[in-house]
C-alpha positions as CSV (number, residue, x, y, z in Angstrom):
1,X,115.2,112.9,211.7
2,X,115.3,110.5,214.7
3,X,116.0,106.8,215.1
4,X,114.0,105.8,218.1
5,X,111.6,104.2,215.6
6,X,110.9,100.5,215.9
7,X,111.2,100.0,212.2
8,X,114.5,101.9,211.5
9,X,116.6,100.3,214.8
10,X,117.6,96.3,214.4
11,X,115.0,94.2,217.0
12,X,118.2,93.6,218.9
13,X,120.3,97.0,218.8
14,X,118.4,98.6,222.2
15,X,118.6,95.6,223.9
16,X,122.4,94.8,223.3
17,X,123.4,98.4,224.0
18,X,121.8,98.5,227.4
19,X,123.0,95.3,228.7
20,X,126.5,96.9,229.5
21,X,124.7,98.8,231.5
22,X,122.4,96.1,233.0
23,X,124.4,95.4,236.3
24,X,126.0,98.9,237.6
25,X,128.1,98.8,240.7
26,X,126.6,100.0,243.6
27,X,127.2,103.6,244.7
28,X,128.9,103.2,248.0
29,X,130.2,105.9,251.0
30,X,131.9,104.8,254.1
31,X,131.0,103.2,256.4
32,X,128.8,100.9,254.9
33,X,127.9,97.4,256.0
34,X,127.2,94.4,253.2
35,X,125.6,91.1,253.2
36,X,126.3,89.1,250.3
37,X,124.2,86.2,249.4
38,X,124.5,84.0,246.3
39,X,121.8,81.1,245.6
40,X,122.4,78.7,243.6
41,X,119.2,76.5,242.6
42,X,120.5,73.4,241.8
43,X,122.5,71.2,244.4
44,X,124.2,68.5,242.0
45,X,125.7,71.3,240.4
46,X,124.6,71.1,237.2
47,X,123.3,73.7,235.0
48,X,120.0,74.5,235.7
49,X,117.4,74.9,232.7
50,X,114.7,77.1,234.8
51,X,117.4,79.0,236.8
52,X,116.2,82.7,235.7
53,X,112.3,81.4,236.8
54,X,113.2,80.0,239.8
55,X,115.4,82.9,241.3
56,X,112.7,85.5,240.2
57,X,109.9,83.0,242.7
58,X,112.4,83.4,245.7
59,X,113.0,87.6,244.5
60,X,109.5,87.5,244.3
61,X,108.6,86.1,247.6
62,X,111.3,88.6,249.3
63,X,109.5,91.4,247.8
64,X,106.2,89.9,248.4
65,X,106.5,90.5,252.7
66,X,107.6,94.4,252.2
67,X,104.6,94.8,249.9
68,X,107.1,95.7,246.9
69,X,105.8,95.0,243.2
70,X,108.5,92.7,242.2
71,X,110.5,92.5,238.5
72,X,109.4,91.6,235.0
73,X,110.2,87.9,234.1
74,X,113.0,88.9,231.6
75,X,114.7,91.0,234.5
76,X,117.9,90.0,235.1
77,X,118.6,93.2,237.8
78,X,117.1,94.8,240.3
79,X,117.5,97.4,242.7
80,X,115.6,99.3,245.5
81,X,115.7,101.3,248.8
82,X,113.6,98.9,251.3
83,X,114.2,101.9,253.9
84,X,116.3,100.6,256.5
85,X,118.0,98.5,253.8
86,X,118.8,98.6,250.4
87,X,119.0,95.7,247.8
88,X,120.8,94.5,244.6
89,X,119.6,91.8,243.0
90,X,121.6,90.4,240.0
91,X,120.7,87.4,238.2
92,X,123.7,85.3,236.5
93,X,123.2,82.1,234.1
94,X,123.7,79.7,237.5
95,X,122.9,81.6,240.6
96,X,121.6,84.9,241.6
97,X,123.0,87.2,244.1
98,X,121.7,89.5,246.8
99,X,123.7,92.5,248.2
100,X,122.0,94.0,251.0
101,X,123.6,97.3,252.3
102,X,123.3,99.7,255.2
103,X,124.4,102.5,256.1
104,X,127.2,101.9,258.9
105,X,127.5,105.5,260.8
106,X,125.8,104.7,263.7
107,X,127.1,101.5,264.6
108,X,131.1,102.8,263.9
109,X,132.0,102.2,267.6
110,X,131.8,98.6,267.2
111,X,134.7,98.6,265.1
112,X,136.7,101.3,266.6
113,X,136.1,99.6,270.3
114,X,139.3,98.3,271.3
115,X,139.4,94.8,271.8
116,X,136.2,93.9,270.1
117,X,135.7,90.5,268.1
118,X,135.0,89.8,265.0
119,X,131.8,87.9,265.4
120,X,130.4,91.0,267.1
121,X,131.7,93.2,265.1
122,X,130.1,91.6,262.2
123,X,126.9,90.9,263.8
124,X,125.2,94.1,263.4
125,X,124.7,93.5,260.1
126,X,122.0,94.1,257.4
127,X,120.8,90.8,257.7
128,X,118.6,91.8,260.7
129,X,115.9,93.5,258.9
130,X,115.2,90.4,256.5
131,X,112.3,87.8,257.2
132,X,114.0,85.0,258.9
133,X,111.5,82.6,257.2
134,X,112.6,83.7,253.7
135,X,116.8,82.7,254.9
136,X,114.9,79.6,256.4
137,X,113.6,78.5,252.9
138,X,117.0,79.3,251.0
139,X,117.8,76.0,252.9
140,X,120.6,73.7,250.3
141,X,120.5,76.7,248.1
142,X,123.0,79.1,249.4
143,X,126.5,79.1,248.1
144,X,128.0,82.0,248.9
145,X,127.5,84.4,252.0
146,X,129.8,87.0,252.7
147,X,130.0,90.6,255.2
148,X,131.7,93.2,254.1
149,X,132.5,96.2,256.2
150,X,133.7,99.6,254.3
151,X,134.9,101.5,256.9
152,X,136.8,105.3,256.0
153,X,140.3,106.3,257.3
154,X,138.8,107.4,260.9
155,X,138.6,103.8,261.9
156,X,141.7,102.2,261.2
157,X,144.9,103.2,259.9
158,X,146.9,102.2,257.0
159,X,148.2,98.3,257.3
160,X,146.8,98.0,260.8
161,X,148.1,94.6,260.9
162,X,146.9,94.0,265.0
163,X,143.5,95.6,264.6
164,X,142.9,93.0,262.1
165,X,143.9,90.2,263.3
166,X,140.9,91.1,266.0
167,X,138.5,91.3,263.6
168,X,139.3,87.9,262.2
169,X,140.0,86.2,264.8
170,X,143.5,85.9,264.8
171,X,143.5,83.5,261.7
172,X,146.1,83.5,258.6
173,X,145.0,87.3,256.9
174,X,145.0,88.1,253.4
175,X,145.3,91.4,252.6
176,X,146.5,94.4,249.9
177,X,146.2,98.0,249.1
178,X,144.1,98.2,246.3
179,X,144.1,100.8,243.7
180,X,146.3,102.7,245.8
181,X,143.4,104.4,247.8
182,X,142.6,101.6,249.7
183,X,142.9,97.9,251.5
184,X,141.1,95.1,251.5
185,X,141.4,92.4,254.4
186,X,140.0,88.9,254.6
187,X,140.9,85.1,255.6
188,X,138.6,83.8,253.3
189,X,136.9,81.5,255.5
190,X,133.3,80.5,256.9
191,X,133.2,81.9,260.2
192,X,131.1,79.8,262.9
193,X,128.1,82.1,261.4
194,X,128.1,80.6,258.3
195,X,129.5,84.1,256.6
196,X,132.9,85.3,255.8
197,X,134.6,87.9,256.3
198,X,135.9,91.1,254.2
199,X,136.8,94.8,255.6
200,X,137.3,97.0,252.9
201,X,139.5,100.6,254.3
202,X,138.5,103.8,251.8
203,X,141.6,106.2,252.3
204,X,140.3,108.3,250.2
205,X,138.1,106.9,247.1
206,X,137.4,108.4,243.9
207,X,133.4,108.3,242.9
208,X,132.1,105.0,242.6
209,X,135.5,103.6,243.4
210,X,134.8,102.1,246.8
211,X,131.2,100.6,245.0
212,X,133.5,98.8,242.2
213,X,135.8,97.9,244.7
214,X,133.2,95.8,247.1
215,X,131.9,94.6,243.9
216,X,135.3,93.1,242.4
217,X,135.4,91.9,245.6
218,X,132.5,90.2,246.0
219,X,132.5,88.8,242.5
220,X,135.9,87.4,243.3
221,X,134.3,85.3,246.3
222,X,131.5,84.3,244.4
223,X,133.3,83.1,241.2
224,X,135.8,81.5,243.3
225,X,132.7,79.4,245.4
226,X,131.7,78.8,241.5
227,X,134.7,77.9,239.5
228,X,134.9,74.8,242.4
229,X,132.3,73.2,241.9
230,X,134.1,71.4,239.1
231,X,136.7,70.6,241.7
232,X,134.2,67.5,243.1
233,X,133.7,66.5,239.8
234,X,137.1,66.3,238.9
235,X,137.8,64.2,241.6
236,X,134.7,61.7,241.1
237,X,135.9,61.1,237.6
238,X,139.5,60.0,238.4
239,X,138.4,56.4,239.7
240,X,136.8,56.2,236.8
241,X,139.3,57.1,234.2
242,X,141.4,54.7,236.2
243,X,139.0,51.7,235.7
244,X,139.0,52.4,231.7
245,X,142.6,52.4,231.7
246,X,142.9,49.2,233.4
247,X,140.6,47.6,231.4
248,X,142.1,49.2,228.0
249,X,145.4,48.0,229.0
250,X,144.5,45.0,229.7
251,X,142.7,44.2,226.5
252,X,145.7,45.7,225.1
253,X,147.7,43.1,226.2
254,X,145.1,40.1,225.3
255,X,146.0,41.7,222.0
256,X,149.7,41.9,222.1
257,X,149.5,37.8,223.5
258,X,147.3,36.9,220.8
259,X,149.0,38.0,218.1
260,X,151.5,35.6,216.1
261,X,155.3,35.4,215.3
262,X,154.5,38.2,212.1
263,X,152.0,40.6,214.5
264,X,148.9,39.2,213.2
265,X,146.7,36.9,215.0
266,X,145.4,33.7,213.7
267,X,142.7,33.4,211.7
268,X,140.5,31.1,214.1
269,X,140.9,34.3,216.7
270,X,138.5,36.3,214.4
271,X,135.5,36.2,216.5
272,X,138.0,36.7,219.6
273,X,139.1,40.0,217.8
274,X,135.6,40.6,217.4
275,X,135.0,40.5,221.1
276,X,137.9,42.6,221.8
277,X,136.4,45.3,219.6
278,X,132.8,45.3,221.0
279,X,134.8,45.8,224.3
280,X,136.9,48.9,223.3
281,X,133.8,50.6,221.7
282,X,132.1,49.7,225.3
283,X,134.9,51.6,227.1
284,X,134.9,54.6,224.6
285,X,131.2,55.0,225.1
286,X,131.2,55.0,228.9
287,X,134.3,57.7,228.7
288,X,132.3,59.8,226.1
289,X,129.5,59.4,228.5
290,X,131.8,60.8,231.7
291,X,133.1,63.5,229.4
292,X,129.6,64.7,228.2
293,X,128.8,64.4,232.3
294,X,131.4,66.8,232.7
295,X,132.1,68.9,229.8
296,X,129.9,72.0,230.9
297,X,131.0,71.8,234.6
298,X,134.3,72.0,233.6
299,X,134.2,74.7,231.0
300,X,131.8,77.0,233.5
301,X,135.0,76.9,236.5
302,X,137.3,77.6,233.6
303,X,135.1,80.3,232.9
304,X,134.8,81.5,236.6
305,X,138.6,81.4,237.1
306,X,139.3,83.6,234.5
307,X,136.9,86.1,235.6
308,X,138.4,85.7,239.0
309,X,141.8,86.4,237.8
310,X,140.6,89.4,235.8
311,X,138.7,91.2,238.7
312,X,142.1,90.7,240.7
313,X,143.7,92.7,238.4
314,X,141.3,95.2,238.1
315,X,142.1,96.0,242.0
316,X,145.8,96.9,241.3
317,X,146.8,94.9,244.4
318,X,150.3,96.7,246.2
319,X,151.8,94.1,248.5
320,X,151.2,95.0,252.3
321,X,154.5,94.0,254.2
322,X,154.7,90.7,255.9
323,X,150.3,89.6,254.2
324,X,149.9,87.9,251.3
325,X,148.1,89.0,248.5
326,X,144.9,88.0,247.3
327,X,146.1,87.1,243.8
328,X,148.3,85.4,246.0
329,X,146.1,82.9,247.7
330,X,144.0,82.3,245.1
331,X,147.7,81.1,243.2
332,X,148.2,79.0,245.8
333,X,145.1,78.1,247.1
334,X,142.1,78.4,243.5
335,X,144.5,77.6,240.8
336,X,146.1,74.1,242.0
337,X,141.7,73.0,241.9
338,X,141.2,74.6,238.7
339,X,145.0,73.0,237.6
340,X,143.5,69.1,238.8
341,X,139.9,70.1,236.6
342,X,142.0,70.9,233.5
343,X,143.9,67.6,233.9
344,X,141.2,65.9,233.7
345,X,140.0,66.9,231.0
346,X,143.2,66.7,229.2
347,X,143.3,63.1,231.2
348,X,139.8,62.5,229.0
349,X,140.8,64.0,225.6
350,X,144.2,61.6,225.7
351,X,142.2,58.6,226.9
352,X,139.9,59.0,224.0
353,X,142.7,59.0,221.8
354,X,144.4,56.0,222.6
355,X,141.1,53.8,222.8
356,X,140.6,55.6,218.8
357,X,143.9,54.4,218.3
358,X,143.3,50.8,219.5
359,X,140.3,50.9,217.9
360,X,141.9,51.5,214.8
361,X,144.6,48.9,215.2
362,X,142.3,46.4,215.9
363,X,140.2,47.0,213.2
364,X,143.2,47.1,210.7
365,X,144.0,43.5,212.3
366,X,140.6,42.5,211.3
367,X,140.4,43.9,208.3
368,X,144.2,42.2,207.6
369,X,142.7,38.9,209.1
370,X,139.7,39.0,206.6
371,X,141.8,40.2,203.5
372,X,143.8,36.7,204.3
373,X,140.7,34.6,204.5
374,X,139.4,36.2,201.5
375,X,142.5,35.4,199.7
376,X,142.8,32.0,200.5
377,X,139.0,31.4,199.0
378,X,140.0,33.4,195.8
379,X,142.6,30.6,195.6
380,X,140.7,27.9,196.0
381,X,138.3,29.6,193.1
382,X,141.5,30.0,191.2
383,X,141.9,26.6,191.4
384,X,138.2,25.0,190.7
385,X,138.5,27.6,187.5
386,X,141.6,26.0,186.6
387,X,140.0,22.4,186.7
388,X,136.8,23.6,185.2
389,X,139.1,24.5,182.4
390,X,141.2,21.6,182.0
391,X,138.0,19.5,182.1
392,X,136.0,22.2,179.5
393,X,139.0,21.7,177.3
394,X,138.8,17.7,177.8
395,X,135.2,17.9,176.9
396,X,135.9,20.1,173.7
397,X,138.2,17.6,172.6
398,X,135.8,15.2,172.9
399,X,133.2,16.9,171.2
400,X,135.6,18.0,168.2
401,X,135.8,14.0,168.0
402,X,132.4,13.4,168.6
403,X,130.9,15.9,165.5
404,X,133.5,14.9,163.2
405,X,132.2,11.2,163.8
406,X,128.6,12.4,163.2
407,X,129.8,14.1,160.4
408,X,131.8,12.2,158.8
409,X,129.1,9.3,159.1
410,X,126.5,11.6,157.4
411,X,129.3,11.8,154.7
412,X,129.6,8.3,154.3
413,X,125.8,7.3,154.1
414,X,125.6,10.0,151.5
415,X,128.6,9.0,149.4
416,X,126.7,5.4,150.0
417,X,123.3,6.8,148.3
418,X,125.6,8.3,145.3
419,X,126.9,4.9,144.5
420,X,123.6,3.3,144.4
421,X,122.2,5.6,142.1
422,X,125.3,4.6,140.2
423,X,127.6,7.7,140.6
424,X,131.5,5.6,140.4
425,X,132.9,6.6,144.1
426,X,134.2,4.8,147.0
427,X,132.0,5.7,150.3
428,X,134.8,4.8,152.2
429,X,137.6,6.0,150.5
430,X,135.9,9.3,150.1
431,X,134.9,9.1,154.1
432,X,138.3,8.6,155.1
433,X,140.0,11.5,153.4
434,X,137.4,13.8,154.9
435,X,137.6,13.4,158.5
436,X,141.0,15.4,158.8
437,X,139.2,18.1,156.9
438,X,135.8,17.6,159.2
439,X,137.8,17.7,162.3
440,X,139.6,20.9,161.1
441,X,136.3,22.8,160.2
442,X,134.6,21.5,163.5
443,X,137.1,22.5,165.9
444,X,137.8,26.1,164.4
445,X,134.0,26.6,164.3
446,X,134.3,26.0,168.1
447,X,137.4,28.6,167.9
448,X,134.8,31.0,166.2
449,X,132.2,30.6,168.9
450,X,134.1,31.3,171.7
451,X,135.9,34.0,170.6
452,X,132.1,35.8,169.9
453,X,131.4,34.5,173.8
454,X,134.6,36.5,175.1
C-alpha cells in the first residue's frame, strides 16, 4: 500500500514537509564571485501586503530579457544557470533576495596581484552580465548589496592581516576563522560602489560547507540591514513619548493642585475633573495609536536580530589575533540599535500604564465626588420624608378628630330621633360618653389600614 494518494495525505502534510527544503544553500567551490542583492518593496518600511506579487513582477521582468519562463505565483525560490551566471532567488515575507554567482578561476590574478585595490578587485563581478536597465528600475528599492569573494588557500594565507587591509581599503577589518576551515573578512561598509565587501578564505571545506558559509554570511548582512529599520522608528517616537509625558505630568499636577485638604477635590470641580479625564483618554489614544504604528516594525528587527545572532553562531567564529569578531561588532555596533527599539517599547508599555493608572484615580475621584453629591440629596430626601411624616401624622390627628366629630354628630341626631319617638334617653348625655369610644375605634381603624398598606 502507498500513501502518495491525495485522499489518505492531510491537504497540508506535502507542503509542510517540503518547505525545509524550500531554500537550500547554494553549492559553492572556490573561487567563486557573489553579488548579493536584497529589494525591499516598500520605502516607509512597513510591511508590505503585495510583497510576494510584486517581487515575482521584477523576477519576472529579469527573466523576461534572457527569454527564461519565469516561477509559479506561489513560488517562493528559484534557481537557474543563466550560462555565464547563475541565480538564486529567495523570496522572504519583506524583501526578496538575489545571489548571482560566477565562477572566479579566470579572474584569480586580480586578487593574488600584489598591490591591487579593492575596488578593482571587486569590480569584476557578476553584476556585468545583468541588464543595466533592470538595476536602473530597482531604483528606492534596494536594501542590501553585498560582493563576496570565495577564494581557496592558493590565494591568501591563513590571517593575512596586510593582504586584507588592501582589499578593504585599509579601513577598521572584521574578521574570524569560521568553523575551523575557514575565514571570513569584512568592514561592513558601503564602499563608494554602493556594495560592500566580504572575502570568504576555504582552507579546506567540507561539501556544501563553503555554500552554507556564504549564506550565513549573507543572511547576517541582510537581517542586520533589516532588524534597523526599527532603529528610525524608534527614534521618531521618542519626541513623541516625550510630549505625552509632559502633558500627563502636567495634568497630573492640575490634579494634585486641585484636590482639597482630605485628597478630594471640591464638588464644584466636577466638570473640571471631567475635562481632565477626556484629556487622559486623548493621550492614551494617541499613544495606542504610536504603539499600533510601531508594534510590527518593532517585533520584525526583534525577529531579525535573533536570527542574526543565531547564524553567528552557527559559524563557530575562533578569534583572529589582534580583529575583532563579527559577533563582536554586531555586540557593539547591532545590539545597542536593537537595545534603544526594545526601550521603547518597554518606554510605551510603562507609559500606558501609568495613564491606566491616572485614569483610574481620576475616575475613583469622580466616582468619590459623585457618591458625595448623591449623599447629600439622599439627605435632603431624608429630611422632606421626615417632614412629610410629621405633617402625615398632624393630618391623621386631625382626621381621627375630624371622623369622631362626624361620628359622633350622627350619634347624637339619632339618639335625637329615639327621643322623639319617645324612647327615655339623653342625646347629649349619650353623645358625650361616646366620643372617647368613637375616637378609639376611628383611630385604630386607621392603625388597621396602614399596617395592610405596609
Amino acid at each position: 500500500m502507498t500513501l502518495n494518494s491525495t485522499q489518505i495525505n492531510h491537504p497540508l502534510r506535502i507542503p509542510l514537509a517540503a518547505e525545509v527544503h524550500s531554500r537550500p544553500s547554494l553549492r559553492l567551490k572556490s573561487p567563486e564571485m557573489l553579488t548579493h542583492v536584497a529589494v525591499f518593496a516598500r520605502s516607509d518600511g512597513k510591511i508590505a501586503g503585495d510583497n510576494a506579487e510584486t517581487q515575482l513582477a521584477i523576477l519576472a521582468n529579469f527573466c523576461q530579457y534572457f527569454g527564461v519562463a519565469s516561477p509559479g505565483r506561489d513560488a517562493k525560490y528559484f534557481f537557474h544557470d543563466f550560462g555565464q551566471f547563475r541565480l538564486k532567488w529567495e523570496c522572504h515575507t519583506e524583501f526578496a533576495t538575489y545571489s548571482f554567482v560566477e565562477n572566479y578561476a579566470g579572474s584569480l590574478q586580480t586578487f593574488s596581484t600584489s598591490g591591487i585595490s579593492g575596488a578593482d578587485a571587486f569590480e569584476n563581478n557578476p553584476l556585468r552580465h545583468v541588464p543595466q536597465q533592470w538595476l536602473a528600475d530597482l531604483n528606492g528599492k534596494v536594501m542590501v548589496a553585498a560582493h563576496v569573494a570565495l577564494l581557496g588557500a592558493q590565494v591568501y594565507g591563513r590571517a593575512d592581516m596586510q593582504a586584507m587591509h588592501g582589499l578593504f581599503d585599509g579601513a577598521l577589518l572584521v574578521g574570524s576563522e569560521v568553523i575551523s576551515r575557514g575565514e571570513v573578512w569584512t568592514d561592513f561598509l558601503i564602499k563608494a560602489d554602493g556594495f560592500g565587501r566580504f572575502v570568504v578564505k576555504d582552507f579546506g571545506f567540507l561539501e556544501q560547507q563553503a555554500g552554507r558559509t556564504v549564506q550565513r554570511i549573507l543572511e547576517i548582512e541582510t537581517y542586520r540591514m533589516m532588524a534597523l529599520l526599527g532603529l528610525p522608528q524608534a527614534q521618531a517616537a521618542v519626541p513623541v513619548l516625550n510630549a505625552i509625558e509632559a502633558e500627563l505630568a502636567s495634568l497630573t499636577s492640575d490634579m494634585v493642585l486641585r484636590s482639597g485638604a482630605d485628597g478630594l477635590c471640591a464638588l464644584s470641580d466636577t466638570d473640571a475633573e471631567q475635562d481632565v479625564l477626556r484629556q487622559i483618554i486623548g493621550l492614551a489614544a494617541r499613544l495606542e495609536k504610536l504603539a499600533l504604528e510601531n508594534s510590527y516594525r518593532f517585533s520584525a528587527s526583534k525577529a531579525y536580530f535573533s536570527l542574526v545572532k543565531a547564524r553567528i553562531e552557527e559559524l563557530r567564529e575562533t578569534r583572529i589575533e589582534g580583529i575583532p569578531t563579527i559577533a563582536e561588532f554586531m555586540d557593539r555596533r547591532l545590539a545597542p540599535a536593537m537595545q534603544t527599539c526594545e526601550s521603547i517599547v518597554h518606554r510605551q508599555e510603562a507609559l500606558a500604564a501609568r495613564i491606566a493608572h491616572t485614569n483610574d484615580l481620576l475616575r475613583t475621584r469622580v466616582g468619590i465626588v459623585q457618591e458625595q453629591q448623591n449623599r447629600g440629596i439622599l439627605q435632603s430626601l431624608n429630611s422632606r420624608a421626615a417632614q412629610q411624616l410629621r405633617l402625615q401624622q398632624a393630618v391623621e390627628g386631625l382626621s381621627v378628630a375630624a371622623i369622631s366629630y362626624y361620628l359622633a354628630g350622627l350619634v347624637f341626631y339619632v339618639g335625637k330621633g329615639l327621643k322623639a319617638i319617645g324612647v327615655m334617653i339623653n342625646p347629649e348625655l349619650i353623645t358625650g360618653l361616646l366620643i372617647p369610644v368613637i375616637a378609639v375605634g376611628v383611630w385604630l381603624n386607621l392603625r388597621r389600614m396602614h399596617k395592610k398598606l405596609k
